[in-house]
C-alpha positions as CSV (number, residue, x, y, z in Angstrom):
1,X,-24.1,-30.2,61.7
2,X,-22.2,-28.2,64.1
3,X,-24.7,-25.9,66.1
4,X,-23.1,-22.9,67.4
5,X,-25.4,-20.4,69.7
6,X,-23.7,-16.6,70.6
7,X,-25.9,-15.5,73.2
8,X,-25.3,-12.2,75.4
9,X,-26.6,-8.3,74.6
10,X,-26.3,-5.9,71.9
11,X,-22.8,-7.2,71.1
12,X,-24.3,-10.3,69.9
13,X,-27.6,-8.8,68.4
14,X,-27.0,-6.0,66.7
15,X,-23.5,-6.8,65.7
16,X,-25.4,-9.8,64.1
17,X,-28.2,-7.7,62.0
18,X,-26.5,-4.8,61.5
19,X,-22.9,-6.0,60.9
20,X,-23.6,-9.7,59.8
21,X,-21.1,-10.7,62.6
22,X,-22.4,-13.9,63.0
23,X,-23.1,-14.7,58.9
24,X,-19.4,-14.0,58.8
25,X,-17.9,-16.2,61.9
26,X,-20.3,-19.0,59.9
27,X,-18.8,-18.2,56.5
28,X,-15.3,-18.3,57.9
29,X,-15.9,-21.8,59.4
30,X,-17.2,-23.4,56.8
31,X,-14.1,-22.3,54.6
32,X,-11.7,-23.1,57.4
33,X,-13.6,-26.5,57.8
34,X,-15.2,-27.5,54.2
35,X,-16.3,-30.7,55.2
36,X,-18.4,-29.7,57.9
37,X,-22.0,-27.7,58.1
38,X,-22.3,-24.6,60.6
39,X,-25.6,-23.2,62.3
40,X,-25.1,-19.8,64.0
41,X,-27.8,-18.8,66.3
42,X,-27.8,-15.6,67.2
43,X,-29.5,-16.2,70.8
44,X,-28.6,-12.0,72.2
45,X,-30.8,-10.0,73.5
46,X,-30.1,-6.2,73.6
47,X,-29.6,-4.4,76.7
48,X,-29.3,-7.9,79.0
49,X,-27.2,-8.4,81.7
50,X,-25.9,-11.5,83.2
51,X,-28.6,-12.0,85.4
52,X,-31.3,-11.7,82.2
53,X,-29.1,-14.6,80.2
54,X,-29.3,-16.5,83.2
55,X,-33.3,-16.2,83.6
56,X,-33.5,-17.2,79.7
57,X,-30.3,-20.1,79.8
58,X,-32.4,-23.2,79.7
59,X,-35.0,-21.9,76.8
60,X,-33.1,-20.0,74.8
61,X,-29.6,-22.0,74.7
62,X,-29.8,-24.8,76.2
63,X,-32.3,-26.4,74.8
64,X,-31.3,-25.6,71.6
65,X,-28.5,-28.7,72.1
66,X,-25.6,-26.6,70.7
67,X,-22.3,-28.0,70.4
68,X,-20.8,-24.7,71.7
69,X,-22.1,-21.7,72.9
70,X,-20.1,-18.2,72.7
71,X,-21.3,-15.7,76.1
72,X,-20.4,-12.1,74.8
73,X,-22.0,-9.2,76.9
74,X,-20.6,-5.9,78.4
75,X,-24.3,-4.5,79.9
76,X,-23.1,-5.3,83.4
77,X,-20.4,-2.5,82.9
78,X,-22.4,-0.1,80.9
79,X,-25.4,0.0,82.6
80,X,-24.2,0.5,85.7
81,X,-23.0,3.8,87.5
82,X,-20.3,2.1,90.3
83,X,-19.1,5.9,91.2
84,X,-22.1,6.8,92.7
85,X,-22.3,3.4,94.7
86,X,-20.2,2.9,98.2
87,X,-17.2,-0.1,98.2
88,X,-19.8,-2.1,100.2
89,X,-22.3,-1.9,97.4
90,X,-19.8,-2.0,94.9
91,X,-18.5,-5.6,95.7
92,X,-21.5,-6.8,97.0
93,X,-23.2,-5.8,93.3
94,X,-19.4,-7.9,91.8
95,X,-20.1,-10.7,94.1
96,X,-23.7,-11.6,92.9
97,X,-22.5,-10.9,89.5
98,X,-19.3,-13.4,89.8
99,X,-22.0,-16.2,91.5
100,X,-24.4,-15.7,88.5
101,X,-21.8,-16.2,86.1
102,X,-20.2,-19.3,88.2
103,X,-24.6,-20.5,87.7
104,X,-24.5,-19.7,83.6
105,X,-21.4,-21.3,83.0
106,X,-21.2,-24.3,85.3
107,X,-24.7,-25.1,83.4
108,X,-23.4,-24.4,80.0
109,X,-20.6,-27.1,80.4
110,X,-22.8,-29.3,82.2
111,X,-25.2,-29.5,78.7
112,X,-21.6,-30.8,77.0
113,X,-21.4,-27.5,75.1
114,X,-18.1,-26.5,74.3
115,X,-18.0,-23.2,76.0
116,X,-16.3,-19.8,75.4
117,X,-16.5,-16.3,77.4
118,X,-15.6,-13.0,76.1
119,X,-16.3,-9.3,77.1
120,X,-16.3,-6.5,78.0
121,X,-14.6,-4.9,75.3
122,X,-15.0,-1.6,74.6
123,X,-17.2,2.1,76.1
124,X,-15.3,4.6,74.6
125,X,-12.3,4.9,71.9
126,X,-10.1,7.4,73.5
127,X,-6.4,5.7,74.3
128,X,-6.7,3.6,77.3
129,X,-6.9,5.3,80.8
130,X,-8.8,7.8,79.2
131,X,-12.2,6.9,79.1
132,X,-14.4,6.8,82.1
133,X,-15.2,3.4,82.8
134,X,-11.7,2.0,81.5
135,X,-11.0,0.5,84.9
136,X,-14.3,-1.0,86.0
137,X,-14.1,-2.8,82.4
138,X,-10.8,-4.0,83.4
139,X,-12.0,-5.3,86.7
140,X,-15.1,-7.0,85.0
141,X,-12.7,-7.9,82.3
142,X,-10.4,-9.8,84.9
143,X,-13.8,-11.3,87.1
144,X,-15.0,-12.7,83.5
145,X,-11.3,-14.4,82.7
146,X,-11.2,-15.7,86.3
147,X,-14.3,-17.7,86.5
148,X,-13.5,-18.8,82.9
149,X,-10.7,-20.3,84.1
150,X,-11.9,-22.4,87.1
151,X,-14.2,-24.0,85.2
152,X,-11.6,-24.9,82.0
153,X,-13.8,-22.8,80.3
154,X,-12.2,-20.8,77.1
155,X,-12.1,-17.0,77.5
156,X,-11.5,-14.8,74.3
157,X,-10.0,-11.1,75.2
158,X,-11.7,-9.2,72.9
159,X,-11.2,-6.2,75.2
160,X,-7.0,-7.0,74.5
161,X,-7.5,-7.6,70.7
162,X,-9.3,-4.1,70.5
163,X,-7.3,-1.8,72.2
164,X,-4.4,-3.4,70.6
165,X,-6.3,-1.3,67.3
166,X,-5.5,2.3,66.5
167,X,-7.5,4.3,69.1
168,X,-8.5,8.0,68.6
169,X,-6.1,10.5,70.0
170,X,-7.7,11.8,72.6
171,X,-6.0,15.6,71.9
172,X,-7.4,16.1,68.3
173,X,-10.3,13.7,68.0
174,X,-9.8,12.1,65.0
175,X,-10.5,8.3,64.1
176,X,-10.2,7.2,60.8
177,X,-11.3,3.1,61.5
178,X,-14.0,3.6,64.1
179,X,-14.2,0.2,66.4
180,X,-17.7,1.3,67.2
181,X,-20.9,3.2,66.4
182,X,-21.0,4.9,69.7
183,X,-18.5,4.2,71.8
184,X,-20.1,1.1,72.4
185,X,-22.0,-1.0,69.8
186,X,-19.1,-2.6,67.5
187,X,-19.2,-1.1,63.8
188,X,-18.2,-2.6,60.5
189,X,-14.5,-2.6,61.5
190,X,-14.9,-3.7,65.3
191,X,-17.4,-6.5,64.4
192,X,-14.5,-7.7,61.6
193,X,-11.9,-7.6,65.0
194,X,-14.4,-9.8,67.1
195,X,-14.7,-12.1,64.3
196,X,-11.5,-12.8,64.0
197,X,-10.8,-13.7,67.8
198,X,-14.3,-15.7,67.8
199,X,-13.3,-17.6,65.0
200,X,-9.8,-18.3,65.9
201,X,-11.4,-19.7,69.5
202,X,-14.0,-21.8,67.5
203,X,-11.5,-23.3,65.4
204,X,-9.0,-24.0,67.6
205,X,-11.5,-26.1,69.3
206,X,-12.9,-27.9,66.0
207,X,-9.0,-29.0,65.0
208,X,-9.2,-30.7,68.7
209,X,-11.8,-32.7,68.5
210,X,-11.6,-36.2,67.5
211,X,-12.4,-36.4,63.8
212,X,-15.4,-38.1,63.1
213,X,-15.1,-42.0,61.8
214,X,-15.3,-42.1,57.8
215,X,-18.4,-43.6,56.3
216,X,-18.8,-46.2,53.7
217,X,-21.3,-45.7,50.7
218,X,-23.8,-47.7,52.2
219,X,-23.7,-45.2,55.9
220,X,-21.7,-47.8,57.7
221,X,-18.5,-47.0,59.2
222,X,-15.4,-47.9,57.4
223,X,-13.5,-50.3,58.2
224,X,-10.3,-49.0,58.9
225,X,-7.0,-51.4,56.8
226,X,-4.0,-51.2,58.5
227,X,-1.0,-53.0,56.8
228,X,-0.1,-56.9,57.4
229,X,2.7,-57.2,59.9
């Protein structure tokens, strides 16, 4: 059994009940990989922020023994106003945030999970540049990939993989394949586009692990023949 946890905010939550994100990442693993059994664990919580995951890290992941563990969360960004805070505030708020994450990852590898980071992704559809918190995204965007990165932990651009997708023109309004409900929360088509890049991730990392040794009938391991020299 390969246990799998996605924990974060809404983007994990309700993507999972409303949009089956999670039932589909599953279903897409165990075709990819038919010898193998999946649990997905929807461990999100919506409206948390990094600091909540971290508070519930122990009970509600890690002691779950997952073999990996997807952190997908943009409440950080969304929830907070930066305009109306000074620079001081405003890197003094990124600097706690950065340390927290540094905390939630370093623990997640430390529990041998297999780890992977993705968000923010999306507030707002217009083209990019045109929505008002395109650039504090960014700049969370590029603090998430950073710490990812010094601590060889995998980081999945869902933000990239999204605004690579036709975006509503801005002059007339119109969107025929909304990526979200909102703005925000992913719809139908969006949770379909964060599938894809969370189970590309997951597999990649399945077709690198050593395959497991064959069994004989009786539970044994094989023994392995190799031809007579």
């Amino acid at each position: 059994m390969v246990r799998i946890v996605f924990v974060g905010d809404s983007l994990v939550h309700k993507s999972a009940v409303d949009h089956g994100l999670l039932d589909q990442v599953s279903a897409q693993l165990a075709s990819r990989h038919p010898a193998q059994r999946f649990e997905v664990l929807d461990a999100g919580v919506n409206g948390n922020t990094i600091a909540d995951i971290q508070a519930r890290l122990d009970d509600d992941v890690i002691a779950l023994r997952p073999a990996a563990v997807v952190l997908y969360w943009d409440s950080d960004v969304s929830d907070v106003d930066e305009s109306r805070m000074s620079a001081a505030e405003v890197a003094a708020l990124r600097s706690a945030y950065r340390s927290i994450l540094q905390d939630v990852l370093t623990r997640l590898v430390r529990s041998g999970a297999h780890v992977i980071v993705s968000g923010p992704t999306l507030i707002g559809e217009a083209p990019r540049g045109k929505n008002p918190k395109d650039g504090m995204l960014d700049d969370y965007r590029r603090i998430n990939r950073a710490v990812a990165r010094a601590l060889n932990v995998a980081y999945v651009d869902t933000r990239r993989a999204f605004l690579a997708q036709p975006l509503q023109q801005a002059a007339s309004g119109q969107h025929t394949t909304p990526l979200t409900e909102d703005g925000e929360h992913l719809s139908d088509v969006g949770a379909a586009v964060a599938r894809r890049q969370f189970v590309a991730a997951i597999d990649a990392w399945l077709r690198s692990r050593p395959a497991p040794a064959p069994r004989a009938p009786g539970g044994g391991p094989r023994p392995i023949l190799r031809p007579a020299p």
